[in-house]
C-alpha atoms as a printed R data frame, in Angstrom:
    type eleno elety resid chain resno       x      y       z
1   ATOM     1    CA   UNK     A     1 -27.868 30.220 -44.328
2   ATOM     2    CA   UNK     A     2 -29.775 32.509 -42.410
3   ATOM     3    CA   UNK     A     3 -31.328 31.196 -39.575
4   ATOM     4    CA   UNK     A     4 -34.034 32.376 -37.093
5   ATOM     5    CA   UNK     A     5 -32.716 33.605 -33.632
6   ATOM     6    CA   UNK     A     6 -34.591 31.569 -30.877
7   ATOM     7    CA   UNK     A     7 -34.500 34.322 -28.280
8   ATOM     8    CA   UNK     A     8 -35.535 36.770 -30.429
9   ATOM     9    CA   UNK     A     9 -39.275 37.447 -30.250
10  ATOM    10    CA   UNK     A    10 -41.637 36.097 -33.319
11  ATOM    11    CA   UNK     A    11 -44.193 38.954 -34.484
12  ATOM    12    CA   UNK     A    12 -47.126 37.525 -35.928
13  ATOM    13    CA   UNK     A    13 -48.847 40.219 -37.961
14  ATOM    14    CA   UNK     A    14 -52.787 40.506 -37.803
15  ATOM    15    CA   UNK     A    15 -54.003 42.637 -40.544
16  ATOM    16    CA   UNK     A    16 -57.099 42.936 -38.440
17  ATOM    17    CA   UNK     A    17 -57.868 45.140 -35.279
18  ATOM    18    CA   UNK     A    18 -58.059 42.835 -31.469
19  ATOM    19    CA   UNK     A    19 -60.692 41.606 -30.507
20  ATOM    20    CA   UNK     A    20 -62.257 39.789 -34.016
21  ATOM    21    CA   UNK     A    21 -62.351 36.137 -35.327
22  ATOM    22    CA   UNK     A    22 -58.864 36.432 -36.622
23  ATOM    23    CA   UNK     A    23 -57.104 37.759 -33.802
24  ATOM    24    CA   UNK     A    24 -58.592 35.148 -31.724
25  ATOM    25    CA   UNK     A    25 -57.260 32.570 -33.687
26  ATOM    26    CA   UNK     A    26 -53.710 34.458 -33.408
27  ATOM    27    CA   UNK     A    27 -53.657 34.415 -29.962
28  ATOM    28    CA   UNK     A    28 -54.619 30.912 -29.512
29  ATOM    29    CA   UNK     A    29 -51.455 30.227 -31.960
30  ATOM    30    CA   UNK     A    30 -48.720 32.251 -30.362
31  ATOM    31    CA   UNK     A    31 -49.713 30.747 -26.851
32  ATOM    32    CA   UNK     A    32 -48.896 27.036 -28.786
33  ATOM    33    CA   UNK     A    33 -46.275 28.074 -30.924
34  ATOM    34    CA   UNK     A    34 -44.186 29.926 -27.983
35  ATOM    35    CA   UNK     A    35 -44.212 26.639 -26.383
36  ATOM    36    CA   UNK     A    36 -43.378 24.642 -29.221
37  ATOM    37    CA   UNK     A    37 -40.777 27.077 -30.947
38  ATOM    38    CA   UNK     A    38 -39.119 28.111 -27.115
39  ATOM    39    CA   UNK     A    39 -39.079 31.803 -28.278
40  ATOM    40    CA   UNK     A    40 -41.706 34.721 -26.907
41  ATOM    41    CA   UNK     A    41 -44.363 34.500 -30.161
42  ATOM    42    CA   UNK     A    42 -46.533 38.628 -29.983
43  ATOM    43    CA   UNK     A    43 -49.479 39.201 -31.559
44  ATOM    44    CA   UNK     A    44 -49.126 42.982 -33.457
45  ATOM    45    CA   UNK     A    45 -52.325 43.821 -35.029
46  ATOM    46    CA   UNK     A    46 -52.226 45.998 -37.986
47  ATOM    47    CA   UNK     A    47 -55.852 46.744 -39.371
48  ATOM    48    CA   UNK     A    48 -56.418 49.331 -41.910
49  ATOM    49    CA   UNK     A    49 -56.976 49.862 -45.438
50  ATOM    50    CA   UNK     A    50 -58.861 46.600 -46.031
51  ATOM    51    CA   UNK     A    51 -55.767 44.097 -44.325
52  ATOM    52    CA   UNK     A    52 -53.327 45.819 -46.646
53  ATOM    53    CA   UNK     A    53 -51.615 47.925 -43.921
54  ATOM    54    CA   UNK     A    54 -50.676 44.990 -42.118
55  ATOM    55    CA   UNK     A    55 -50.111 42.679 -45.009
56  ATOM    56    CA   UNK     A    56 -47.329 45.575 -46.404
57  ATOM    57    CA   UNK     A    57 -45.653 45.037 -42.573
58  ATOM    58    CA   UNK     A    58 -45.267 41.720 -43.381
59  ATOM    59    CA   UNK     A    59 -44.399 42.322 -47.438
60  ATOM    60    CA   UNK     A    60 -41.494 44.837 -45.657
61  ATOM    61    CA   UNK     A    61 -40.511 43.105 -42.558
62  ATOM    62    CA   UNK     A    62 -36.952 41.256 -42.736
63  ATOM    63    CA   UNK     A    63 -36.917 37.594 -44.059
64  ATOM    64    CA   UNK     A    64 -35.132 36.550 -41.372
65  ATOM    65    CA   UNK     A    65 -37.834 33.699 -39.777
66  ATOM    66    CA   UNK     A    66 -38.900 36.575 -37.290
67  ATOM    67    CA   UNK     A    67 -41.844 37.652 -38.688
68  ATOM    68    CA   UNK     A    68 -44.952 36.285 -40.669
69  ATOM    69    CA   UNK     A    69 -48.249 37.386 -41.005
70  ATOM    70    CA   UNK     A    70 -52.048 36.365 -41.501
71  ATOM    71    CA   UNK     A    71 -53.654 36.928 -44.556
72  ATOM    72    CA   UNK     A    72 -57.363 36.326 -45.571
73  ATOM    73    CA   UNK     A    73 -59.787 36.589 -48.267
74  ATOM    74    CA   UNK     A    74 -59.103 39.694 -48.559
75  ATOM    75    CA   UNK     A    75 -55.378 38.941 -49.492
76  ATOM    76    CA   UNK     A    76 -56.592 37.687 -52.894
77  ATOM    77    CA   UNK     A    77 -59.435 40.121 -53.172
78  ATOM    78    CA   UNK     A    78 -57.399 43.233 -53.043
79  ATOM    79    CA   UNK     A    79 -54.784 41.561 -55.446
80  ATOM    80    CA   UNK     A    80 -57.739 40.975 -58.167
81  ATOM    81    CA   UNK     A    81 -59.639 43.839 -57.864
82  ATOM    82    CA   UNK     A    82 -57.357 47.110 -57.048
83  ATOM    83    CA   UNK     A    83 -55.549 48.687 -59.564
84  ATOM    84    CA   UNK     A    84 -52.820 49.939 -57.198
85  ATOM    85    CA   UNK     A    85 -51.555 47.561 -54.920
86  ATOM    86    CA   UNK     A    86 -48.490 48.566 -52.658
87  ATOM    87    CA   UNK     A    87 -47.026 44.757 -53.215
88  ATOM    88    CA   UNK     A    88 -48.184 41.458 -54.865
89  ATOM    89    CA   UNK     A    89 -50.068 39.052 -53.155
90  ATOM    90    CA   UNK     A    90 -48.332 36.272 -54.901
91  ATOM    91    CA   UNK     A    91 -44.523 37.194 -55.257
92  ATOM    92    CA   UNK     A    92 -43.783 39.375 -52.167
93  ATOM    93    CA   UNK     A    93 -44.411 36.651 -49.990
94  ATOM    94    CA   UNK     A    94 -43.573 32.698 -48.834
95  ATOM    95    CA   UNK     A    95 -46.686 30.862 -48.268
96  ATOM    96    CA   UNK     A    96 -46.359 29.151 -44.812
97  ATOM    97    CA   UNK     A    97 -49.864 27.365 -44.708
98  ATOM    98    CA   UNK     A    98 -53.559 27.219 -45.299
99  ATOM    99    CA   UNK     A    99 -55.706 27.163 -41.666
100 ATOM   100    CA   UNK     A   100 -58.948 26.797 -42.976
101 ATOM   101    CA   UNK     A   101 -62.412 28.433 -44.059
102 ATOM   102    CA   UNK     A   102 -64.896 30.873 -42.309
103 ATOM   103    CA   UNK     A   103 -68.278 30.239 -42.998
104 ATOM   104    CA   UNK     A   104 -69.938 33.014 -44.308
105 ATOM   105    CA   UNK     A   105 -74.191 32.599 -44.388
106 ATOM   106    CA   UNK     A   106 -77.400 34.114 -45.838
107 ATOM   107    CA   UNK     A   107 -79.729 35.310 -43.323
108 ATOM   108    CA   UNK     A   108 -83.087 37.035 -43.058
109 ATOM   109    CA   UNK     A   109 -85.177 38.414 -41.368
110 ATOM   110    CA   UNK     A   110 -87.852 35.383 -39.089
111 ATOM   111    CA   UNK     A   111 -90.757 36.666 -41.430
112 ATOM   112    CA   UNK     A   112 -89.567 36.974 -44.394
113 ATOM   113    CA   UNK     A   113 -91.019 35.393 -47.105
114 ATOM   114    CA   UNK     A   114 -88.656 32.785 -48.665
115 ATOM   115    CA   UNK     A   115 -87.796 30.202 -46.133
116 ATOM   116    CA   UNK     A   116 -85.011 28.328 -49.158
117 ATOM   117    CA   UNK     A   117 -82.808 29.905 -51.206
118 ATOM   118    CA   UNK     A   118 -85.058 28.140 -54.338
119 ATOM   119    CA   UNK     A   119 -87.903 30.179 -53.267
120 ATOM   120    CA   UNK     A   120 -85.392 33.330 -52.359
121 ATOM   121    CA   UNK     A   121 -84.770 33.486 -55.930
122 ATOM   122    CA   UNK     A   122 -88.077 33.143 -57.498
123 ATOM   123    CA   UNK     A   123 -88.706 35.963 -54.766
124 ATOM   124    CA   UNK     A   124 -85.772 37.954 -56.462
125 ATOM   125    CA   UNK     A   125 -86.676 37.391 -59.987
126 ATOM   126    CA   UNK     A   126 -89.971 39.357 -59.600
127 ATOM   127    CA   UNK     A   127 -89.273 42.288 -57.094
128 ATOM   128    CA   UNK     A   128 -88.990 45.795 -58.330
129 ATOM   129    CA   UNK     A   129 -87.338 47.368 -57.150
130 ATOM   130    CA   UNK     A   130 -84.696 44.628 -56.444
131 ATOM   131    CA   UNK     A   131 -84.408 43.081 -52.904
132 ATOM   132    CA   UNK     A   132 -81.816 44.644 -50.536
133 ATOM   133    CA   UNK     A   133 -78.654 42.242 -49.081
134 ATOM   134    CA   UNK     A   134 -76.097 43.841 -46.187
135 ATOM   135    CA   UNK     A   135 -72.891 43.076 -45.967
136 ATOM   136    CA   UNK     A   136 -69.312 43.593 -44.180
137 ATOM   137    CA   UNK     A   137 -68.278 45.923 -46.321
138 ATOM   138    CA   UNK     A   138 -67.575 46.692 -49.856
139 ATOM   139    CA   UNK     A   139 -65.044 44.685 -51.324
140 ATOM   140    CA   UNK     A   140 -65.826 41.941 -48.714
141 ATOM   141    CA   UNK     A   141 -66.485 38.055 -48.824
142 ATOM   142    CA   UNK     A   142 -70.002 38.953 -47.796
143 ATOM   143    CA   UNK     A   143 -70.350 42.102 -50.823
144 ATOM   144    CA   UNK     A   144 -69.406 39.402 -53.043
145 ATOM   145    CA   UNK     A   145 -70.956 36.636 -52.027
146 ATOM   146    CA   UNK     A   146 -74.264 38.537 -52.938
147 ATOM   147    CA   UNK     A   147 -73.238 39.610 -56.086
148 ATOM   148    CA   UNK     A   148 -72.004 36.560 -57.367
149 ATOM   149    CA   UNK     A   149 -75.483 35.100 -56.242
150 ATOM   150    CA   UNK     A   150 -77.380 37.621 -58.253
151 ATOM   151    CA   UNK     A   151 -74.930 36.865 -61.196
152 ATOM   152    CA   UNK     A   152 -76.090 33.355 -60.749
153 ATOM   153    CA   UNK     A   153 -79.759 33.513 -60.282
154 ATOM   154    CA   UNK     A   154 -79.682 36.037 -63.135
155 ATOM   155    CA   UNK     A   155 -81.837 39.030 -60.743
156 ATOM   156    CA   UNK     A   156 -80.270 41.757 -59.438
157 ATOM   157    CA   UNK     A   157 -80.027 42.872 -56.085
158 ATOM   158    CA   UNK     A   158 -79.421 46.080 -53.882
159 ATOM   159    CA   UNK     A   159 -76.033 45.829 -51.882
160 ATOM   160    CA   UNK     A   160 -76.043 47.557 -48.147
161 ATOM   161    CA   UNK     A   161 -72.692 47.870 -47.298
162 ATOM   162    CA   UNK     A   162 -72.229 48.031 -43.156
163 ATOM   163    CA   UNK     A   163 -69.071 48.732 -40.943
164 ATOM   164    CA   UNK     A   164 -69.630 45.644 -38.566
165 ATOM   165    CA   UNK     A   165 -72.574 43.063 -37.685
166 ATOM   166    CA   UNK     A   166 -74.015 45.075 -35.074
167 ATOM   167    CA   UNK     A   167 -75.981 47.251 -37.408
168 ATOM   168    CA   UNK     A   168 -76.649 44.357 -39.654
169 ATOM   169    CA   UNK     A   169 -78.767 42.166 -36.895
170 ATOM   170    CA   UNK     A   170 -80.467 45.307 -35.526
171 ATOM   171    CA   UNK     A   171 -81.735 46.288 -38.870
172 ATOM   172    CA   UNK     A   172 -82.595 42.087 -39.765
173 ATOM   173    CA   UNK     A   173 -84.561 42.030 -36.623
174 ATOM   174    CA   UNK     A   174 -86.129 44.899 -36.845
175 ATOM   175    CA   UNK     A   175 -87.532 44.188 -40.495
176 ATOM   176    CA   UNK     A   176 -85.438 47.528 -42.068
177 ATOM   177    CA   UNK     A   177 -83.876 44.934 -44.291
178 ATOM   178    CA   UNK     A   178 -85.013 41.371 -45.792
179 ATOM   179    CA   UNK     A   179 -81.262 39.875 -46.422
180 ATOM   180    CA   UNK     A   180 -77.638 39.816 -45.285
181 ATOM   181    CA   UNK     A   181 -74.322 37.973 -45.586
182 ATOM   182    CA   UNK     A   182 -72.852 37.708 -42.349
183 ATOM   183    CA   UNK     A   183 -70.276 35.352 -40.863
184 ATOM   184    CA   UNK     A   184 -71.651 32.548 -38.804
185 ATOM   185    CA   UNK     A   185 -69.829 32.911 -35.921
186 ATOM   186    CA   UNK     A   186 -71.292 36.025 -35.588
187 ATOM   187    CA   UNK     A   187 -74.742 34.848 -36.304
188 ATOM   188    CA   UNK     A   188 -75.055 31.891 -34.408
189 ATOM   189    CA   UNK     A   189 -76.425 33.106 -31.189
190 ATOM   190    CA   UNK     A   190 -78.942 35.166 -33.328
191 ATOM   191    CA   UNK     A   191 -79.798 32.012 -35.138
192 ATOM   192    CA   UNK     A   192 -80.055 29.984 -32.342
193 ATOM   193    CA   UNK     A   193 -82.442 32.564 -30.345
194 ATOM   194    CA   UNK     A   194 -84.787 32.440 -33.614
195 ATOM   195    CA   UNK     A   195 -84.289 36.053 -33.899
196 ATOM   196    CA   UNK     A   196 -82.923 35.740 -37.592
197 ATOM   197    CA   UNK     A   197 -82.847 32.856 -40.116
198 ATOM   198    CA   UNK     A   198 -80.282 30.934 -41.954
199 ATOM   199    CA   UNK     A   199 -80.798 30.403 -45.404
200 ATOM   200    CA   UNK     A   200 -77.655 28.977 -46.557
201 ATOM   201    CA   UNK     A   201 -73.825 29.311 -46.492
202 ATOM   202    CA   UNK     A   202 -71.602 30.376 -49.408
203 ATOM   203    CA   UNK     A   203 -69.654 27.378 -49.184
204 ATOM   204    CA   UNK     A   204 -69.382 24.483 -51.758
205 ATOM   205    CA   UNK     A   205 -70.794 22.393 -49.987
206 ATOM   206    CA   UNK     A   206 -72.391 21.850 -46.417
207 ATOM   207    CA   UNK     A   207 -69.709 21.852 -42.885
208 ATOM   208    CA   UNK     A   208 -69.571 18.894 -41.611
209 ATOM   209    CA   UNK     A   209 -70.739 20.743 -38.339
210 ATOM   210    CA   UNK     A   210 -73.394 22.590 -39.368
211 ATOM   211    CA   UNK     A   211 -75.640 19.873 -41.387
212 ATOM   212    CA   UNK     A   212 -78.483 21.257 -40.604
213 ATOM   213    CA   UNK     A   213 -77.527 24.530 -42.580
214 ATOM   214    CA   UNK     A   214 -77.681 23.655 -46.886
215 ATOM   215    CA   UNK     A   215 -74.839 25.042 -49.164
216 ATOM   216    CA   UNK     A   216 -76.446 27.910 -51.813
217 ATOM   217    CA   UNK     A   217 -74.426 25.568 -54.386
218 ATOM   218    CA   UNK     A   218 -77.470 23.315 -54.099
219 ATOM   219    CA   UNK     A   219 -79.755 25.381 -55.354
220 ATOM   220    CA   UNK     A   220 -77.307 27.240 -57.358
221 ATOM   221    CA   UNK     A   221 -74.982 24.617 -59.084
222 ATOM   222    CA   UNK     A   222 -71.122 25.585 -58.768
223 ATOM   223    CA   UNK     A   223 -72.023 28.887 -56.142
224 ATOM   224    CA   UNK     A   224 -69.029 28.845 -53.989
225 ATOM   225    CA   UNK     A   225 -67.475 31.412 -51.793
226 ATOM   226    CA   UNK     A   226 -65.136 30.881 -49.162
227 ATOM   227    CA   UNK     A   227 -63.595 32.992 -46.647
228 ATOM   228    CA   UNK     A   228 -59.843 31.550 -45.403
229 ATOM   229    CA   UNK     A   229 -57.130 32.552 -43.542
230 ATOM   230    CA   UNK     A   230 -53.734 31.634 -44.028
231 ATOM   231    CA   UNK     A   231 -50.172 32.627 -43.174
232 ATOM   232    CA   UNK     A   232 -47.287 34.050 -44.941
233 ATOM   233    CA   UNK     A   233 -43.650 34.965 -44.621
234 ATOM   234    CA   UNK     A   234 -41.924 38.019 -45.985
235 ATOM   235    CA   UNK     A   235 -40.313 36.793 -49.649
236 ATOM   236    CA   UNK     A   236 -37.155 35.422 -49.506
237 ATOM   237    CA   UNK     A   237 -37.372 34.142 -45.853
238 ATOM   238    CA   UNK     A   238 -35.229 30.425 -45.872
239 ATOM   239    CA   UNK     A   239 -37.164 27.741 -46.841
240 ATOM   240    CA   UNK     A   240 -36.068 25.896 -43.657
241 ATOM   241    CA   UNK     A   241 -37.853 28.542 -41.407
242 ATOM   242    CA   UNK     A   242 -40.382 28.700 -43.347
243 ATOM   243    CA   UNK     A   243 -40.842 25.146 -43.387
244 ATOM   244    CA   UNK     A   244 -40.849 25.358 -39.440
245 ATOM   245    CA   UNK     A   245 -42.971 27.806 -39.039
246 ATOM   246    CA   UNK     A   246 -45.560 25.805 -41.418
247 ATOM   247    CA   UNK     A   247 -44.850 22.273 -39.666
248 ATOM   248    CA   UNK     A   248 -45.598 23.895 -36.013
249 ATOM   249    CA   UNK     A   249 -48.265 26.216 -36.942
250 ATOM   250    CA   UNK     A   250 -50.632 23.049 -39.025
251 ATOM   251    CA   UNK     A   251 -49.862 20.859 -35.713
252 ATOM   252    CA   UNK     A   252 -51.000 23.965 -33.279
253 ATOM   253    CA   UNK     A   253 -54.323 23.939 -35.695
254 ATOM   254    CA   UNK     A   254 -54.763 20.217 -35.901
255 ATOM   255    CA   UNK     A   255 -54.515 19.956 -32.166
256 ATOM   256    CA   UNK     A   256 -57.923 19.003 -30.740
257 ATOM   257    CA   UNK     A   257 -58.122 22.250 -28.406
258 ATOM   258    CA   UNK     A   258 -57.105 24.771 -30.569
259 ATOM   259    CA   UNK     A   259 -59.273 23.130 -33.260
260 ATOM   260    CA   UNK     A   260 -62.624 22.666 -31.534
261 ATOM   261    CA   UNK     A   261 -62.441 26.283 -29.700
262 ATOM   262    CA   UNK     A   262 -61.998 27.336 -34.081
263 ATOM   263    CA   UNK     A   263 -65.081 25.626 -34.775
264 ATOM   264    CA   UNK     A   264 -67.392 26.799 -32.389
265 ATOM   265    CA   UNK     A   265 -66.845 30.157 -33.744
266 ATOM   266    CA   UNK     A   266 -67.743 28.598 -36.882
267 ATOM   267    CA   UNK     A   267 -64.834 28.422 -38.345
268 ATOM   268    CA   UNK     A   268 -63.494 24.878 -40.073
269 ATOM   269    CA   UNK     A   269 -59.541 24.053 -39.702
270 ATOM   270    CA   UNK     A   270 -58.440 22.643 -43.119
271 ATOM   271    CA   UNK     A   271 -54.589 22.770 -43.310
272 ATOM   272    CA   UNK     A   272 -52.179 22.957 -46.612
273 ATOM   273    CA   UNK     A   273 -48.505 23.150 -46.194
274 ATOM   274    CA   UNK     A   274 -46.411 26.171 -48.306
275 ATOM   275    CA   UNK     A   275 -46.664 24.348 -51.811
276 ATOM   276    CA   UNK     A   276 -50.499 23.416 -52.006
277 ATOM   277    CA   UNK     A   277 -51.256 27.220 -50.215
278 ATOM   278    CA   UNK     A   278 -48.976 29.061 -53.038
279 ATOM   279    CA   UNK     A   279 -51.356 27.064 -55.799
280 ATOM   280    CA   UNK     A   280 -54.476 27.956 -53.657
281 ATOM   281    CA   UNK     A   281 -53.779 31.525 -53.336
282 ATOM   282    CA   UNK     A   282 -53.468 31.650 -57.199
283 ATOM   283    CA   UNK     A   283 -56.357 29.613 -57.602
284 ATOM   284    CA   UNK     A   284 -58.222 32.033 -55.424
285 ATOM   285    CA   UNK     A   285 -56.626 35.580 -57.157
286 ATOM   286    CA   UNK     A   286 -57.959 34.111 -60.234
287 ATOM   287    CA   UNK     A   287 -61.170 33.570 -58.993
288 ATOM   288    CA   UNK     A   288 -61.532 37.222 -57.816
289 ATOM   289    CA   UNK     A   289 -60.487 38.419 -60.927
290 ATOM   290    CA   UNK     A   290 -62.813 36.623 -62.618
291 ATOM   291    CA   UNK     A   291 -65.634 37.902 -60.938
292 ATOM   292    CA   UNK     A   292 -64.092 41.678 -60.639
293 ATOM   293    CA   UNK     A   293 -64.696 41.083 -64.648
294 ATOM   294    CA   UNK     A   294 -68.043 39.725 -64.297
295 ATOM   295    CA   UNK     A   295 -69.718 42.168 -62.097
296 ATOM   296    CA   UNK     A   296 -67.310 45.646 -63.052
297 ATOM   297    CA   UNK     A   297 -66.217 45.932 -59.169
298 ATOM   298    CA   UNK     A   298 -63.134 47.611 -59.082
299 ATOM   299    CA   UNK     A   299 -62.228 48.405 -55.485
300 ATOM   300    CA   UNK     A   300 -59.967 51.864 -55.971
């Protein structure tokens, strides 16, 4: 059986340029796991093309316990809605684990009107021309998020799609635009300052860490949206590696440190081994797909 050569180096793929959410959590992981595993652990970022230029590295690499990758929402996304897809999320790869869920929250502007997402939708259900929501990006947990609430509250809105936050909190602040999806580690200081205003999260239900901030699903019954982030192996790897790989990479997560840093970026640890994260990764391609056919949002 193949087996995984200790002094060789372990490339963990980032389908997402330095410096982000997701690369912080990568590097906070190969520190841990070069300790635990006794082998150099690198960080090779990969962004591009909506993740799927580093998740084909990792589709392509050899499945020979030297290489996995991260994958996030947008794993499942692409899979659901793109026509052409240069691999499939679910059979080109060896689920190694779940690590948990970003938060992703409604915000809006201090003066806006609606102070709940109850009276956000009454608000909605009476503007002409429909209110305006920014997000990440089309194709994003944030696009979606606001289409699938104006699927739910049954009144459209008008989707701003922006290349990064930075744009997103000047214009919020500035009054340019009532409403955004944003993540909440990138809101928090914003938040906190009073400069913007949390509405809700897309969540199913509240984080334990963020009480204060209500799930939409409570206004909204069954609204849920998640971002994750998970890791994979190239198909075929040995189950023994990849078994390895998902043992030592749910104990770096679980570990108090690595966990609380996680969270105060807003981001909530939540760990499945390979079995339970191949059935969640289906369960969350289906989802997609779903609402791809409720909303007409094909991404290519």
């Amino acid at each position: 059986m193949a087996a995984a050569d200790s002094d060789h180096v372990l490339r963990l793929i980032v389908p997402q340029a330095p410096g982000g959410a997701s690369d912080f959590m990568a590097r906070l992981l190969a520190r841990n796991l070069a300790r635990t595993l006794d082998r150099p652990v690198v960080v090779d970022n990969r962004s591009g093309g909506g993740t799927i230029i580093g998740t084909r590295a990792v589709a392509t690499a050899a499945p020979n316990g030297n290489t996995f990758g991260m994958v996030l929402s947008a794993h499942a996304i692409n899979q659901a809605m793109r026509h052409q897809m240069p691999y499939n999320a679910l059979t080109d790869f060896e689920p190694v684990c779940l690590a948990g869920y970003s938060i992703t929250v409604l915000v809006t502007h201090p003066g806006f009107a609606a102070r709940t997402v109850d009276q956000l939708i009454a608000l909605m259900r009476r503007a002409d021309p429909p209110l305006q929501y920014a997000s990440l990006g089309v194709g994003s947990v944030s696009h979606l998020a606001g289409e699938l609430l104006a699927i739910e509250a049954g009144a459209p809105l008008q989707h701003v799609p922006y290349n990064g936050s930075t744009g997103i909190y000047h214009a919020l602040v500035r009054g340019d635009l009532p409403l955004a999806f944003v993540t909440l580690e990138s809101a928090l200081p914003h938040i906190n300052a009073k400069r913007i205003r949390a509405l809700g999260i897309t969540n199913a239900r509240r984080a334990a860490p963020y009480p204060q901030l209500p799930a939409i699903a409570e206004f909204l019954p069954g609204f849920a949206l998640d971002g994750f982030i998970g890791f994979v192996a190239p198909a075929h790897t040995p189950a023994p590696l990849v078994d390895t790989l998902s043992t030592e990479t749910v104990k770096a997560l679980q570990a108090t440190s690595i966990r609380d840093r996680l969270l105060q970026g807003g981001f909530v640890v939540s760990t499945a081994p390979p079995a339970a994260f191949a059935d969640f990764l289906r369960h969350q391609v289906d989802k997609y797909t779903a609402l791809a056919k409720r909303t007409g949002i094909v991404l290519d």
